[in-house]
N, C-alpha and C positions, 0 to 999 in steps of 0.2 A: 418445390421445397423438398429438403432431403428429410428421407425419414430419419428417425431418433436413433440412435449404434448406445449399442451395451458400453458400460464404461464401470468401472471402481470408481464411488466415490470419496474424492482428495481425502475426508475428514474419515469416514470408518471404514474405509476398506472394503464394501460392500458392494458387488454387483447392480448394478441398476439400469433403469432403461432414462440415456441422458436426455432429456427434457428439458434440464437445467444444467448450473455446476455440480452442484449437491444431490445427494438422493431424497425422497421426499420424509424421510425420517427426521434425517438432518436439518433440512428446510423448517421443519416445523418447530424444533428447537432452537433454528438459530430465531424463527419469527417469534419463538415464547419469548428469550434473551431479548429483541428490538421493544416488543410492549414493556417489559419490567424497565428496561433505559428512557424508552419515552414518558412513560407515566411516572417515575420519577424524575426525571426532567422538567414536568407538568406541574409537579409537585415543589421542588427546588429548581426553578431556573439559573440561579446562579451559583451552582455547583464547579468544582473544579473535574476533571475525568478521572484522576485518581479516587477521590471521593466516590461517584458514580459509578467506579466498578468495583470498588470496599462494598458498597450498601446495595448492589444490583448483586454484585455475583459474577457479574460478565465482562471477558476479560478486554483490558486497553484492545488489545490488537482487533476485537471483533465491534467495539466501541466506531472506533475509528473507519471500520469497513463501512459502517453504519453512514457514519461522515461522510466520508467517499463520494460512496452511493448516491448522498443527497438524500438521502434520508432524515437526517440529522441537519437541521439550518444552522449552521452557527452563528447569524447575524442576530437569532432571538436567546443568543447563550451568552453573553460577555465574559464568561469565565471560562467557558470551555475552548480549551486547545488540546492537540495530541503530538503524539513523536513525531520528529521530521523522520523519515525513511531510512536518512543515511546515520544521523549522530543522535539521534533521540533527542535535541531540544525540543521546546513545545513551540509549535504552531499554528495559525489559525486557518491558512488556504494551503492547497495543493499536497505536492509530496512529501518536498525537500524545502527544507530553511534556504534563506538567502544564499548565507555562507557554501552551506552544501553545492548549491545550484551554481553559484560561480565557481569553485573546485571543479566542478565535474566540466563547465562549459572552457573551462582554462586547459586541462585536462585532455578534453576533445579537439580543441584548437592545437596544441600543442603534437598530440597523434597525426593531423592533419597535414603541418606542416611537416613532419618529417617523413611524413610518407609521400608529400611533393617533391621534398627534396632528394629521394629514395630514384624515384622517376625517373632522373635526369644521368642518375649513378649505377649503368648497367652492368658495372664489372664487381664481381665478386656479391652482389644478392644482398641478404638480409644479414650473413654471422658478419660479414666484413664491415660492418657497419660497429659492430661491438669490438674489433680485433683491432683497430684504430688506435 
């Protein structure tokens, strides 16, 4: 196992000895922010997230990290959803909304094919491809 490397932590900038992502300042903040989300969740289960982080304090985005994580079940929340990644609708699984998730995979498919088709067209490269 490799030892731990000095790092800045993402959230204050702080030197630390990485263990983690965060430093243990941060950690413990963001674990005070997860109790006030769960106990009130405990409290109102059937909260919406905007509600949840009006009356917690703590914001969507770390709401949601929460999620993620698995921290957070949502099959015992009926109302809780969060941003899709790419367009901010609300969501209940993964990253990305449907919509999103076909965009991007159309998208990839689309890059794919014209870089097969690029393969086959050894004269003049990549601008010639624009100069058409």
């Amino acid at each position: 196992m490799a030892a731990p490397k000095l790092g800045n932590c993402p959230k204050c900038r702080k030197l630390y000895l990485r263990v983690r992502e965060i430093c243990e300042e941060c950690y413990q903040k963001q674990e005070e922010e997860y109790h006030k989300v769960a106990s009130y969740l405990r409290e109102y289960p059937g909260t919406t997230i905007q509600v949840l982080s009006d009356e917690t304090g703590v914001s969507i985005a770390l709401i949601r990290q929460f999620i993620l994580q698995g921290r957070i079940i949502m099959s015992h929340f009926p109302n809780l959803s969060y941003p899709c990644e790419t367009c901010g609708n609300l969501i209940k699984t993964g990253k990305a909304c449907s919509k999103c998730k076909k965009t991007i995979n159309q998208l990839s498919a689309q890059i794919e094919n014209e870089d097969n088709s690029q393969e086959g067209d050894s004269t003049g490269g990549y601008i010639t491809k624009y100069l058409k």
